[in-house]
N, C-alpha and C positions, 0 to 999 in steps of 0.2 A: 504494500500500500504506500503511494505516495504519500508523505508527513507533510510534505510544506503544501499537496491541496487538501491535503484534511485540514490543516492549521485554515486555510481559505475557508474552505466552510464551514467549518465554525467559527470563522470572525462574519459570514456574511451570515451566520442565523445564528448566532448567538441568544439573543434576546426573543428567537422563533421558537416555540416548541410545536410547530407542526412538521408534519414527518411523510413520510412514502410507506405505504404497505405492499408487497410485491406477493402477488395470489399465483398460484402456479400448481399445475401436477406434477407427481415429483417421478412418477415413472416417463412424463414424458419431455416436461419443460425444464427440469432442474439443473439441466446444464446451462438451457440461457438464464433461465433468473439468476443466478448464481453470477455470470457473466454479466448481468444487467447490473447486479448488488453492488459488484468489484467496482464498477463503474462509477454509481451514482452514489457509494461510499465515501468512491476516492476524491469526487467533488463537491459530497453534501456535508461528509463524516458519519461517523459510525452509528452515532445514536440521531440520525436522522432518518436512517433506513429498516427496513422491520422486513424482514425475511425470516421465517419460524424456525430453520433451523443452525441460523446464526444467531440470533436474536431470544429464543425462549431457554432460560435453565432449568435445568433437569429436578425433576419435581413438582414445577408448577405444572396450576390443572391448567391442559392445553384449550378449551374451549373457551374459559375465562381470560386466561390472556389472549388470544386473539382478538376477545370482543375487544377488550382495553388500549390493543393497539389501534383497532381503527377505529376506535372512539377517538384518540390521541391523533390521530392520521388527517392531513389535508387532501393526500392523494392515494387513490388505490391505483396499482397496477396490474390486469388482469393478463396474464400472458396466456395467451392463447395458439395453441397448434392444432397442427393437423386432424388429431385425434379427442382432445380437447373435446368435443361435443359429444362422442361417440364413444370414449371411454368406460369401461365394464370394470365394475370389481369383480369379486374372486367368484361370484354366484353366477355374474354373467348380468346382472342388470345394468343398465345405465349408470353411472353414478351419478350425476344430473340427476336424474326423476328421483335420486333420497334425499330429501331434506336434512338430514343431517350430515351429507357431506363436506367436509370442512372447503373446500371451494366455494361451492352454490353457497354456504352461508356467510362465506367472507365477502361475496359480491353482491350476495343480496341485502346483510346489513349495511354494507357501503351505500347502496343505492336509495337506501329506506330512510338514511341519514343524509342524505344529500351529501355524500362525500364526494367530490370528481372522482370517476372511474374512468381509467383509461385503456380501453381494450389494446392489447400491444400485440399486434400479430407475427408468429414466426413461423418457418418453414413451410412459408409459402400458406399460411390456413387464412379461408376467407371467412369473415364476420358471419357470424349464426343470426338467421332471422328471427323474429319474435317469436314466428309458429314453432321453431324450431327448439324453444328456450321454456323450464318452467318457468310459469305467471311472476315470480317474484324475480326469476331473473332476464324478464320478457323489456324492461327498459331499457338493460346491457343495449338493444340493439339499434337502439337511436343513438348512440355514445360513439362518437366522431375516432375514431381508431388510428392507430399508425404503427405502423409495419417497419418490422428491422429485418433487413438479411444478413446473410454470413457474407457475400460481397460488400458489402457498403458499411459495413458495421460498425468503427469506428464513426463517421459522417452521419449514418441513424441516430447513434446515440448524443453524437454532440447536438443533433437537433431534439429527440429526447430532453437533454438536460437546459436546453435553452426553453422547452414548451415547462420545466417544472420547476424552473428560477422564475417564472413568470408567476405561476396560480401559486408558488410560495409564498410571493411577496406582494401577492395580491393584484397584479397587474389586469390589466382586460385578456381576453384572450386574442388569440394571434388571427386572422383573417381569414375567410375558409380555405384560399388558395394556396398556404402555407404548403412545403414539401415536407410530404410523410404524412399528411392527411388522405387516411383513406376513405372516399366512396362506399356510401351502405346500402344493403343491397335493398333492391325498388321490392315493396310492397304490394304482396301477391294476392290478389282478391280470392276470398275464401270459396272453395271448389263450392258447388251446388249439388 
């Protein structure tokens, strides 16, 4: 970790206590969040970033602190792949259609709080429709998205961390035409 941009951000949020929550599946996305963490650590500082399994000590009850970080949280970061929608636990259901799975509830209590949630798409995964998404996490899909690849990756994220110096410090947000805003997919009139 760079020292002298941690020492940066922590003199540029200092007196900030909102934070980044980074939501992810860890069989599928945990190499980029992990990559995304390194990142917006090494620009935000450490206790600016909430990733669960750099972030939570061993002992505490995991449900309660998670709510507590995105209670504490300006920004969720929803990282979303390929598989991301479509993902089965161990029985073969959905994980999505449980409500207790700790994704769906880290996204839906973001949403229900008006937290900014920012769908962050990799490996190529396009944004899930509403139809596509349970009811509580059916708002996800109006939420303005941006895509990192593994080509551009350094240059995604420097725009990443330019859209999340902005809603930190309260600024307006950036114009729709901004690069790395992604298009959400047109809304399908319900079959008859």
């Amino acid at each position: 970790v760079n020292l002298e941009c941690l020492r940066k951000g922590e003199l540029d949020m200092a007196s900030d206590t909102k934070a980044v929550f980074i939501s992810y599946r860890r069989d599928a996305g945990a190499g980029y969040a992990g990559r995304i963490a390194d990142a917006l650590v090494e620009h935000f500082g450490e206790d600016k970033v909430f990733r669960d399994i750099d972030s939570l000590e061993p002992g505490l009850d995991f449900a309660e602190a998670i709510e507590r970080a995105i209670e504490s949280s300006e920004v969720l970061i929803a990282v979303i792949g390929k598989n991301w929608l479509h993902a089965k636990d161990a029985a073969g259901r959905k994980r999505l259609e449980n409500p207790d799975d700790y994704v769906r509830t880290e996204i839906a209590t973001a949403l229900r709080r008006n937290i900014r949630v920012i769908p962050l798409l990799i490996q190529g995964a396009a944004m899930p429709s509403a139809r596509e998404l349970p009811d509580d996490l059916a708002p996800l899909s109006r939420r303005n998205a941006f895509e990192i690849h593994d080509s551009s990756w350094r240059d995604d994220i420097r725009r990443l961390v330019t859209v999340l110096e902005r809603v930190l410090k309260g600024n307006r947000p950036a114009p729709p035409d901004e690069p790395g805003a992604v298009k959400q997919p047109e809304a399908q009139p319900e079959a008859q």
